[in-house]
Backbone as CSV, one residue per row, in Angstrom:
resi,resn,N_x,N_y,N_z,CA_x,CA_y,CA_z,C_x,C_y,C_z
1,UNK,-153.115,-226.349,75.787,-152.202,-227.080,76.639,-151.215,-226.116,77.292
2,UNK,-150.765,-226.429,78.629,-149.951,-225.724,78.941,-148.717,-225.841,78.965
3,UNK,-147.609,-225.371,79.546,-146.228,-225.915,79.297,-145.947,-225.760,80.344
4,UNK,-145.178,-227.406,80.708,-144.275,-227.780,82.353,-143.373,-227.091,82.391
5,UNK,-142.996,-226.080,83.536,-141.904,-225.663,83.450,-140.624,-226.641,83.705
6,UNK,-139.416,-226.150,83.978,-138.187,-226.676,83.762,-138.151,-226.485,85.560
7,UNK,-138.648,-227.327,86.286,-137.865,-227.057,87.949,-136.835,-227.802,88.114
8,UNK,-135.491,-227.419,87.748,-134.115,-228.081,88.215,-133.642,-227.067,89.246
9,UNK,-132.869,-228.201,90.327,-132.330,-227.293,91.200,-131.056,-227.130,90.698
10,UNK,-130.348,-225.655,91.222,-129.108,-225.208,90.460,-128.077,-226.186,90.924
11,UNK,-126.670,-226.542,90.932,-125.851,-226.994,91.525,-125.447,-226.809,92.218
12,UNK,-124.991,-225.435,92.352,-124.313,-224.856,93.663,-125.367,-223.893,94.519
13,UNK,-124.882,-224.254,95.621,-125.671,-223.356,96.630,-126.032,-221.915,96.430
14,UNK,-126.532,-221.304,96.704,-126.844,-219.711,96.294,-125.828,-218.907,97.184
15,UNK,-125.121,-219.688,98.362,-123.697,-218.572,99.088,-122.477,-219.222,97.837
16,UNK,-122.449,-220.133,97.622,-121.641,-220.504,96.333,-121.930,-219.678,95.504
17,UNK,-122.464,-219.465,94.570,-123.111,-218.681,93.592,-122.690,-217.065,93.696
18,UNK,-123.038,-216.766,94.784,-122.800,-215.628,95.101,-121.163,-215.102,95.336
19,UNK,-120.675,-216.148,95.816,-118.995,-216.146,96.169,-118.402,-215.919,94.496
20,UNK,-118.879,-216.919,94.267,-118.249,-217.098,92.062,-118.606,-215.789,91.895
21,UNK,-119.311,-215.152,91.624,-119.520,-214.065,91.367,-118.502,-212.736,91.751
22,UNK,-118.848,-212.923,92.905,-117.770,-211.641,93.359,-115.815,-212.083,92.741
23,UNK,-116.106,-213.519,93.083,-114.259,-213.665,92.569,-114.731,-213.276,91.372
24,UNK,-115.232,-213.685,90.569,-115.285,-213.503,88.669,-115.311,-212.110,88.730
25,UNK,-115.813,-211.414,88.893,-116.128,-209.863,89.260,-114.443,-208.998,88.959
26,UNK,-113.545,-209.655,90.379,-112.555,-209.405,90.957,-111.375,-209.680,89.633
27,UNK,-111.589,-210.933,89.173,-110.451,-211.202,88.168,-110.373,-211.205,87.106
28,UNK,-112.011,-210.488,86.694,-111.889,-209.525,85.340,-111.563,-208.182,85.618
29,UNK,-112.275,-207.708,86.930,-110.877,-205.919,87.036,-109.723,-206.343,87.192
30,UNK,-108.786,-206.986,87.378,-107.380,-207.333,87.379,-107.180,-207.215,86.264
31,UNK,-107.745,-207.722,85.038,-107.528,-207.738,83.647,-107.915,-206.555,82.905
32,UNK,-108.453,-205.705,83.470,-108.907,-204.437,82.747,-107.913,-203.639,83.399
33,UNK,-108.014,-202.290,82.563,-106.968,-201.224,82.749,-107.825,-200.217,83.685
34,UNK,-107.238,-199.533,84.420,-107.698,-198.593,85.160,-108.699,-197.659,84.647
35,UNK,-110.128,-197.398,85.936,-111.070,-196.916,85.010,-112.879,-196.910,85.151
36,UNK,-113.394,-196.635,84.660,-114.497,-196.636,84.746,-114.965,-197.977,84.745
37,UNK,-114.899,-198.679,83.728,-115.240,-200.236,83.737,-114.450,-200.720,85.182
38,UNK,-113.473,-200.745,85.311,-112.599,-201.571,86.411,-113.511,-201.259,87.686
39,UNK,-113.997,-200.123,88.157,-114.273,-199.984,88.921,-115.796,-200.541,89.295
40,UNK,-116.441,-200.307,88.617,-117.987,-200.945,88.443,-118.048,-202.608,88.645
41,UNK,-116.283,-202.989,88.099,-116.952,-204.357,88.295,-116.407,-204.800,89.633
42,UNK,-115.422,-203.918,90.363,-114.712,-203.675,91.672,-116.290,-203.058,92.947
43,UNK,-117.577,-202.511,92.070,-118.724,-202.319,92.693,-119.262,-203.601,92.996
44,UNK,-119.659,-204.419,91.315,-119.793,-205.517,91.604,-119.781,-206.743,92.289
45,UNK,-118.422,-206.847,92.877,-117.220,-208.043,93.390,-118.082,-207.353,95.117
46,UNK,-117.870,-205.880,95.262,-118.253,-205.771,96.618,-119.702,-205.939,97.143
47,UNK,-120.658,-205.750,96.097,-122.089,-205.960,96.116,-122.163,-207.831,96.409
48,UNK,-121.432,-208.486,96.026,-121.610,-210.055,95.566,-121.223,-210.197,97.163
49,UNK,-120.084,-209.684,97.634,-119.829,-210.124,98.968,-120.935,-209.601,99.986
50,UNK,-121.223,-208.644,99.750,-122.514,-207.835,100.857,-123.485,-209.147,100.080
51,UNK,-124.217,-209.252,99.779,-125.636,-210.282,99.316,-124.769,-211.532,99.706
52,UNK,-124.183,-211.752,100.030,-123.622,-213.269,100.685,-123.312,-213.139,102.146
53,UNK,-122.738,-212.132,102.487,-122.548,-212.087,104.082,-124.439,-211.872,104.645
54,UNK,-125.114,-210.676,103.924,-126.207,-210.357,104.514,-126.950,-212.147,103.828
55,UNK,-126.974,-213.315,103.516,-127.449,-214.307,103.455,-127.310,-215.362,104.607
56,UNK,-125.833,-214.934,104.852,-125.395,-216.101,105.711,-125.756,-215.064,107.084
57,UNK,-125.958,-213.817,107.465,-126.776,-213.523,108.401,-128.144,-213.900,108.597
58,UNK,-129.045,-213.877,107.565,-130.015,-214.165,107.521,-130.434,-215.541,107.879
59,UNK,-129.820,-216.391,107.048,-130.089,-218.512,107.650,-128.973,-218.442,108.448
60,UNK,-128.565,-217.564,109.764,-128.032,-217.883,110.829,-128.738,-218.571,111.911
61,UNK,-128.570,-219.555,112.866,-129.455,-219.938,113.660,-129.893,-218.584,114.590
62,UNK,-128.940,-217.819,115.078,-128.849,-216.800,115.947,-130.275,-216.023,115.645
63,UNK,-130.631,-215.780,114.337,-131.567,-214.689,114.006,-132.924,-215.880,114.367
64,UNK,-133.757,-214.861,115.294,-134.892,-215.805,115.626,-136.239,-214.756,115.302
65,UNK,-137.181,-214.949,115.020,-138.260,-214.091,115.178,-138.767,-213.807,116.706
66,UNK,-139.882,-213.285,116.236,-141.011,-212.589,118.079,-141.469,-213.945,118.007
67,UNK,-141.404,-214.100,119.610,-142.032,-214.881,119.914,-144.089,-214.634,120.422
């Protein structure tokens, strides 16, 4: 027998998702002390915003293929 997977859709949108991320990112380096960790997750927070701007470029109407 095989096993059904679990297809639930998430709750929040994936530019949602991506936004939480970068804030969560952001307001755990606030809470850390200056540093190696702080900064990685200050990489983080900026990676979360790049994969959300380059998303909302992507499902822009503007971007069209060859015709």
């Amino acid at each position: 027998m095989t096993q059904k997977r679990n297809r639930k859709r998430p709750e929040l949108s994936f530019q949602e998702r991506l936004k939480n991320f970068a804030r969560n990112a952001r307001a755990m380096a606030r809470r850390t002390p200056p540093g190696s960790e702080r900064d990685e997750l200050m990489l983080k927070a900026r990676d979360g915003d790049a994969a959300a701007r380059i998303d909302r470029w992507l499902s822009s109407s503007g971007l069209q293929g060859p015709k």
